[in-house]
C-alpha positions, 0 to 999 in steps of 0.5 A: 500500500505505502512504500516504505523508506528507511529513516536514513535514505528519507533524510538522504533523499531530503538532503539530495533534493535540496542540495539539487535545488539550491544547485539549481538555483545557483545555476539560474535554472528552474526550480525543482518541478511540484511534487519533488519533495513528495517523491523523495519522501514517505512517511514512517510507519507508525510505532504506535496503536491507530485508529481509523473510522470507515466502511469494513468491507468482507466479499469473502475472499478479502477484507477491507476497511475503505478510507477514500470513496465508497460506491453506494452499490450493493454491495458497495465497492471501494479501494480500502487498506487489507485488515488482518484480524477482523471478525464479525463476531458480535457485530450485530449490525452487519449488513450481508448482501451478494456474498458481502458483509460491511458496516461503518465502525472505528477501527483500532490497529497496528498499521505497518504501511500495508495492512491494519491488523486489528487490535480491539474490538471495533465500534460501530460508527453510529455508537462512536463518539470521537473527539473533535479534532482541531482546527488545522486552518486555525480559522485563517483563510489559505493563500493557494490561488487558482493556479495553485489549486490546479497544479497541487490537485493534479501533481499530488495523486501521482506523487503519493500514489496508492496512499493518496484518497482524495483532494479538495478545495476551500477557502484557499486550501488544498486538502489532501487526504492520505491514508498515513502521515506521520507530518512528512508529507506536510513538509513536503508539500510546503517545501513544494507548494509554499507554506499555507496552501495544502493541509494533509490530513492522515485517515489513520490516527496514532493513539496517544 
């Protein structure tokens, strides 16, 4: 799912990218192009418990929990992260339908860049109560302008890759949903963008 670096070659590849661009600059040349930090760098893997609310979804020969888009079939389909370790067992309210089985809950793991293997008994969404999370815009409008919007909406699905699931705009922020991000990717697009334009938000959050 998410291609993983050592600590090392991520700060390796951090040095070469601004080692190159400030040669490159010196040289007169162009800047590095959008997306150049993203390439270099991938988060760590998270060291402790996470937590992920979305549709689990069971077509019997896979389990997923869905983090981006859900198609409201039936049953649904999405592109989610493999579970290891999940049971229906005391999950009454299940729904089964052509051979699949899904409902929405908050989900509890240990995420090691592919699979979330699950640590706790899960909890059915419409029984969650999680706390709010804090305003990552501090209330401050963003300063992406119109080209900016274009150039980070159609550079970062790329350069994330799989982990990417989804981007929008408002308010002069550029949005980035991702599966995972341990704040690497939010230097990076502040290295690549300009800091103030893109928000990463991380659909798996550690536990404290």
């Amino acid at each position: 799912m998410m291609h993983r670096r050592s600590a090392a070659l991520v700060l390796t590849g951090a040095a070469l990218l601004l080692t190159s661009c400030a040669a490159t600059a010196d040289a007169g040349g162009d800047a590095a192009p959008p997306g150049a930090a993203f390439a270099a760098l991938t988060p760590e893997n998270p060291t402790g418990e996470v937590i992920a609310q979305g549709m689990v979804l069971d077509n019997g020969a896979t389990i997923e929990l869905c983090l981006g888009a859900v198609a409201e079939s039936a049953p649904p389909q999405c592109s989610g992260i493999p579970l290891a370790g999940w049971s229906w067992d005391g999950l009454d309210d299940a729904v089964s339908s052509g051979g699949a089985t899904w409902n929405t809950y908050a989900v509890y793991g240990a995420f090691d860049g592919d699979t979330l293997t699950v640590t706790r008994t899960p909890i059915p969404l419409a029984l969650f109560d999680p706390i709010a999370a804090a305003d990552p815009t501090n209330g401050k409008r963003g300063a992406a302008s119109r080209v900016d919007v274009t150039s980070i909406q159609s550079t970062v699905p790329d350069a994330i890759g799989d982990a990417f699931l989804g981007a929008s705009e408002q308010d002069g922020w550029v949005f980035v949903d991702v599966v995972w991000d341990d704040g690497t990717w939010q230097r990076a697009a502040d290295q690549d963008f300009g800091a103030g334009k893109v928000i990463i938000r991380s659909a798996l959050r550690e536990i404290s």
